[in-house]
C-alpha positions in Angstrom: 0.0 0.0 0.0 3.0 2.3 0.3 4.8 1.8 -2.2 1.0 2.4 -4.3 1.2 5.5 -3.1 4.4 7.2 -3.3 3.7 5.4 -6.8 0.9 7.7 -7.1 2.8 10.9 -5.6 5.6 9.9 -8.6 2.8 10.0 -11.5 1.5 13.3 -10.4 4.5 15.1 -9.6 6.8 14.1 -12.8 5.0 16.0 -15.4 3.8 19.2 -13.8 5.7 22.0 -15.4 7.3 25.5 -14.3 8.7 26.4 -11.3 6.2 24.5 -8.9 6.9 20.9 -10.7 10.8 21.8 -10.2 9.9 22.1 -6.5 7.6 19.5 -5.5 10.0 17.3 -7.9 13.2 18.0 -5.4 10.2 17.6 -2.5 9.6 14.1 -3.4 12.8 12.9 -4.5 14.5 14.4 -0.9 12.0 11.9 0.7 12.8 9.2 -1.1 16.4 8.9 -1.9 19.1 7.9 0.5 20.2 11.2 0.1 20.3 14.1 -1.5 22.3 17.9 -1.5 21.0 21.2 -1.5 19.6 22.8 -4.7 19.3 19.7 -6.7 16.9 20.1 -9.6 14.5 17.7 -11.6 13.2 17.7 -15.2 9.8 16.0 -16.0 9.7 12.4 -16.9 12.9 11.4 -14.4 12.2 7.7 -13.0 14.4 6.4 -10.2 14.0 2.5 -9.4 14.7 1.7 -5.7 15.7 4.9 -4.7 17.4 4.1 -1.3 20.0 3.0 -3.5 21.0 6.4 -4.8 23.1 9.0 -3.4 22.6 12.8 -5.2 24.9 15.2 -4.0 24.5 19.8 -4.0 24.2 21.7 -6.8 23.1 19.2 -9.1 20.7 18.7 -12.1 18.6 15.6 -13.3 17.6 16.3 -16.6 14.4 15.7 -18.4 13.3 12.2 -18.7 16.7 10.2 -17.4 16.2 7.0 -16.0 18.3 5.6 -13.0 18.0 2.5 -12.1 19.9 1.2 -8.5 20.0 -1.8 -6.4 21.3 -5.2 -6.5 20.4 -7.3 -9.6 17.9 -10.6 -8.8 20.4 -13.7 -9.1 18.1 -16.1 -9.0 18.9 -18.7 -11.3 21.0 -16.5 -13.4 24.9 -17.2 -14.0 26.2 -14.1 -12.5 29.9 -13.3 -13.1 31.2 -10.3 -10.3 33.9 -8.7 -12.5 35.4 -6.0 -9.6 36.4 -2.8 -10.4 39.3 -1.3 -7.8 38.3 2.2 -8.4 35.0 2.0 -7.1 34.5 1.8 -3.1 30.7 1.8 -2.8 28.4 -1.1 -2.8 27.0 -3.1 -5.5 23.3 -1.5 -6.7 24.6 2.1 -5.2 24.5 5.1 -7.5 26.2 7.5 -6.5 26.3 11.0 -8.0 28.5 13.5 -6.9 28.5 18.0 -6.9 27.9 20.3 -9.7 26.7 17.3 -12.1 24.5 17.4 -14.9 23.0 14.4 -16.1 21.4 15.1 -19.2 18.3 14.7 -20.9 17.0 11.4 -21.6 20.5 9.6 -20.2 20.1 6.2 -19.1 22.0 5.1 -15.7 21.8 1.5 -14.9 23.5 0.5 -12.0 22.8 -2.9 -10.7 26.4 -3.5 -10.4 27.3 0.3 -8.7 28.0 3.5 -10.5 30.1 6.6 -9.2 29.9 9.6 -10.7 32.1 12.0 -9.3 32.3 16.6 -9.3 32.2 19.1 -11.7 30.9 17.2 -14.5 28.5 16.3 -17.4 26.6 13.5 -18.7 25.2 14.8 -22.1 21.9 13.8 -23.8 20.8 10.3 -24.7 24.2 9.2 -23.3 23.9 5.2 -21.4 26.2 4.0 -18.2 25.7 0.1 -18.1 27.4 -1.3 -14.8 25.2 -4.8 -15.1 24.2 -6.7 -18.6 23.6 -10.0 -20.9 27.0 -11.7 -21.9 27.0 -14.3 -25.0 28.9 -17.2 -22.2 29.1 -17.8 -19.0 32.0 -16.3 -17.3 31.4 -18.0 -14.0 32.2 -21.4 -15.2 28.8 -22.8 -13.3 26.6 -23.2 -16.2 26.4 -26.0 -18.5 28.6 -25.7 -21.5 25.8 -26.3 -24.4 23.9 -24.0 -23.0 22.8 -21.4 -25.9 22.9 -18.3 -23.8 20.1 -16.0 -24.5 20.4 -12.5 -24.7 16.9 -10.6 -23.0 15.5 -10.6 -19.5 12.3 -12.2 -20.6 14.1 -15.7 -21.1 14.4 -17.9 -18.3 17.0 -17.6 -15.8 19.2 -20.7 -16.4 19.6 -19.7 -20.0 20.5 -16.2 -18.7 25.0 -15.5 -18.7 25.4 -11.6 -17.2 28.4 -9.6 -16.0 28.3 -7.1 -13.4 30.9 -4.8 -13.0 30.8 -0.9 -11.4 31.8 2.0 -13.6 33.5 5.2 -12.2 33.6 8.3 -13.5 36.1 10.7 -11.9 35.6 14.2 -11.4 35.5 17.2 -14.3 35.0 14.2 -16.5 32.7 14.1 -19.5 30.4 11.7 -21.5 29.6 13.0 -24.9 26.3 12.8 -26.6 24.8 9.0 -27.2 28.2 7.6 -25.7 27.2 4.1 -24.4 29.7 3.5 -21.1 30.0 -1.0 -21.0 30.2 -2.5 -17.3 33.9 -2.0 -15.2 34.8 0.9 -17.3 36.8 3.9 -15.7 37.1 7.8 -17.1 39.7 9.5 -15.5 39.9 12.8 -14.1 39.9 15.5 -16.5 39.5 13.1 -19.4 36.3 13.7 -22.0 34.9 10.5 -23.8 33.5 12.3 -27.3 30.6 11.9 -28.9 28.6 8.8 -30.3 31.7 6.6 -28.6 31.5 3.3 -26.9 33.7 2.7 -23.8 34.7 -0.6 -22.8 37.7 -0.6 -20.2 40.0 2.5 -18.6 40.2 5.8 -19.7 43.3 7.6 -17.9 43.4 10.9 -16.2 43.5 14.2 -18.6 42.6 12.8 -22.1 40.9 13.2 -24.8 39.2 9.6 -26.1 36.5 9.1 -29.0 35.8 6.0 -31.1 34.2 2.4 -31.3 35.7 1.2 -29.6 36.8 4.2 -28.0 40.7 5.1 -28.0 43.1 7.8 -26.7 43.3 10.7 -29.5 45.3 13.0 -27.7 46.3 14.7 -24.3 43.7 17.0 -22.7 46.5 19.3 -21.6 49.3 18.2 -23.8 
């Protein structure tokens, strides 16, 4: 019955426009996230799932229609490979977003296996962060090797091979537009990942990367 109706609080305060949408938005949202800074703001059409899994910090802004979703992945039935990522010092499920961030509009977050996002940075529009998804074999080494593994939630579990793996993005970092970010990826402070790109491993500190797959094209400061 609670959940119906913060369910019902969600439906009527995502689309109401102008200023008093923007505040009964931030309202809601500081209610029910683990928490959240001062002067965060909210576009229409944002959906968090399981929002006691998601940390916003000040000064920040969650763009028209983005989509997080946070907390642990069901692994029930499902062959599971846990691929850690050193940089990232949070739990699995926990999205964490740091100051003076932008996620941008209609960016996709999913962070089943844990996503830090840290200051002074942007996420540009229609840009996806995947920390948790469908691999074509089983990298635990459980499953049954004739196994066809299929690829879509909707199949049943024991034909289901994923990896989970956090991604970290460090601070006055930067996602270009429709960049896709793959699990246990890592963009280094001060380094920019350009436009259309598709990450899949570690970006170091202070460069320039663009691509797919992405690569290094040169030193940010260089």
């Amino acid at each position: 019955m609670r959940e119906q109706l913060w369910g019902l609080i969600e439906w009527f305060v995502s689309y109401l426009p102008g200023p008093l949408g923007m505040r009964l938005r931030s309202a809601y949202w500081k209610l029910r996230l683990r928490s959240m800074g001062k002067h965060v703001r909210f576009g229409i059409g944002v959906r968090i799932y399981n929002p006691e899994w998601v940390r916003i910090g000040d000064d920040c802004v969650i763009d028209d229609y983005v989509i997080i979703v946070a907390g642990p992945a069901s692994e029930e039935g499902r062959y599971i490979h846990h691929k850690p990522n050193p940089k990232f010092t949070a739990q699995a499920g926990e999205v964490l977003i740091g100051q003076q961030v932008h996620i941008a509009q209609s960016v996709l977050l999913q962070g089943h296996g844990g996503v830090m996002i840290g200051d002074l940075l942007t996420i540009a529009a229609g840009a996806k962060i995947f920390s948790f998804s469908h691999h074509y074999r089983d990298l635990t080494g459980k499953g049954d090797p004739s196994t066809v593994w299929k690829f879509g939630g909707t199949n049943q579990p024991q034909e289901q091979a994923l990896i989970s793996s956090p991604v970290v993005i460090q601070n006055n970092a930067a996602v270009g537009l429709n960049s896709v970010v793959l699990p246990g990826s890592v963009i280094g402070e001060n380094s920019w990942l350009g436009a259309m790109s598709l990450l899949q491993g570690e970006l170091p500190p202070g460069v320039i990367a663009a691509g797919n797959p992405a690569v290094v094209i040169k030193e940010r400061f260089g």
